[in-house]
C-alpha positions as CSV (number, residue, x, y, z in Angstrom):
1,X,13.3,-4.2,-4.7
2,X,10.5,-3.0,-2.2
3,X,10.6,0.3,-3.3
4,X,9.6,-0.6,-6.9
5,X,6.4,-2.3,-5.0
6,X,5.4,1.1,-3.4
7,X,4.0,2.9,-6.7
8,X,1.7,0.0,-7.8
9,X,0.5,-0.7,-3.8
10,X,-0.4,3.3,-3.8
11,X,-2.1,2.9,-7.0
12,X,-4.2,0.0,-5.1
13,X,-4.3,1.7,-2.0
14,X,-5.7,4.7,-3.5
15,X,-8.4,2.7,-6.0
16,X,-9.4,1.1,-2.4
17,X,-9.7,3.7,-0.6
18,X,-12.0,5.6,-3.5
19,X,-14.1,2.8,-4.5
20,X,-17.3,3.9,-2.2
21,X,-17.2,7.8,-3.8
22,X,-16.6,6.4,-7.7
23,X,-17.2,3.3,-8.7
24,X,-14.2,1.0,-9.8
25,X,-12.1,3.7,-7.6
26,X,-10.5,6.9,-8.3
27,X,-8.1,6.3,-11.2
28,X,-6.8,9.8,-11.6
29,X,-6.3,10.3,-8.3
30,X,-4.4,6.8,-8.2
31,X,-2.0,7.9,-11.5
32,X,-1.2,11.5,-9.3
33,X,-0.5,9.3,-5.7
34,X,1.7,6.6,-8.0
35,X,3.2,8.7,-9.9
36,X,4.5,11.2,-6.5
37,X,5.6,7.7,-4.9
38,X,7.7,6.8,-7.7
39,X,9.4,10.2,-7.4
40,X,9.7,10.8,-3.6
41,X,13.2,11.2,-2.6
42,X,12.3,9.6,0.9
43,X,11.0,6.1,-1.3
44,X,14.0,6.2,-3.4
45,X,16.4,7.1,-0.8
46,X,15.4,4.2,1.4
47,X,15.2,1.7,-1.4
48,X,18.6,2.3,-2.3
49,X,19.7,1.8,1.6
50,X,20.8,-2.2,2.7
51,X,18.0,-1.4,5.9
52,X,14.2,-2.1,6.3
53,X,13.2,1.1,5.5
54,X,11.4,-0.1,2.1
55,X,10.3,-3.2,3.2
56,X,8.3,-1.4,6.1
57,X,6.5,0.9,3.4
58,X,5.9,-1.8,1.0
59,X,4.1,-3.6,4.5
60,X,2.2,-1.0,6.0
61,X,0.3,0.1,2.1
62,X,-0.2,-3.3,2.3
63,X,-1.8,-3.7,5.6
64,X,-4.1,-0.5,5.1
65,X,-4.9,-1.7,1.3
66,X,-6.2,-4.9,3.7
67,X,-8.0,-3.0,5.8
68,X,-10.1,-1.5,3.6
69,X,-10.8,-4.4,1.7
70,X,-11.5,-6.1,4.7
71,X,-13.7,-3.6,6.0
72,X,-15.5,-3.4,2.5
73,X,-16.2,-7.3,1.9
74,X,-15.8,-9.1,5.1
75,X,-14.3,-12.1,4.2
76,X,-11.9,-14.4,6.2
77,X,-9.1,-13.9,3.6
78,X,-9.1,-9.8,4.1
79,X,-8.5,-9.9,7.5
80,X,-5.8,-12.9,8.0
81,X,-3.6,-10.7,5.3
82,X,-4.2,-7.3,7.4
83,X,-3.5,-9.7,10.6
84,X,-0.1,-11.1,8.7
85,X,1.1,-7.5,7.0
86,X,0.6,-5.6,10.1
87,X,2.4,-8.0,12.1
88,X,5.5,-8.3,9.8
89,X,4.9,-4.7,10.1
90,X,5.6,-4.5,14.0
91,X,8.3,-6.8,14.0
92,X,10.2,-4.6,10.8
């Protein structure tokens, strides 16, 4: 289940992490990073495992797609959800 999240979280992490240099974010670039995580043999390989392995991926795009949005608008909201995703993070 968590390794079906890590394509569309790259797309997000990517359209984050290119929104100062193009506005709206990089979309392109986001298709090419979405489309290599939903090929990579390490994301499919863990997915398909009964460990963590996913989940952890799945938690740390989240926590750096956070972080940047954090960083970026510097609301309340941003930084609880980095706080939370990169402590479930840790404990994974």
């Amino acid at each position: 289940v968590f390794a079906v999240l890590a394509s569309p979280l790259l797309y997000w992490l990517v359209i984050e992490s290119t929104r100062d240099a193009t506005p709206g974010g990089d979309k392109r670039a986001a298709l090419i990073a979405a489309t290599f995580g939903a090929v990579s043999p390490v994301i499919n390989v863990y997915g398909a495992e009964a460990r963590p392995y996913a989940m952890l991926i799945v938690l740390v795009l989240a926590s750096s797609i956070s972080l940047l949005r954090a960083q970026r608008l510097n609301r309340f909201i941003d930084w609880f959800a980095y706080s939370l995703f990169t402590s479930y993070a840790v404990i994974t």
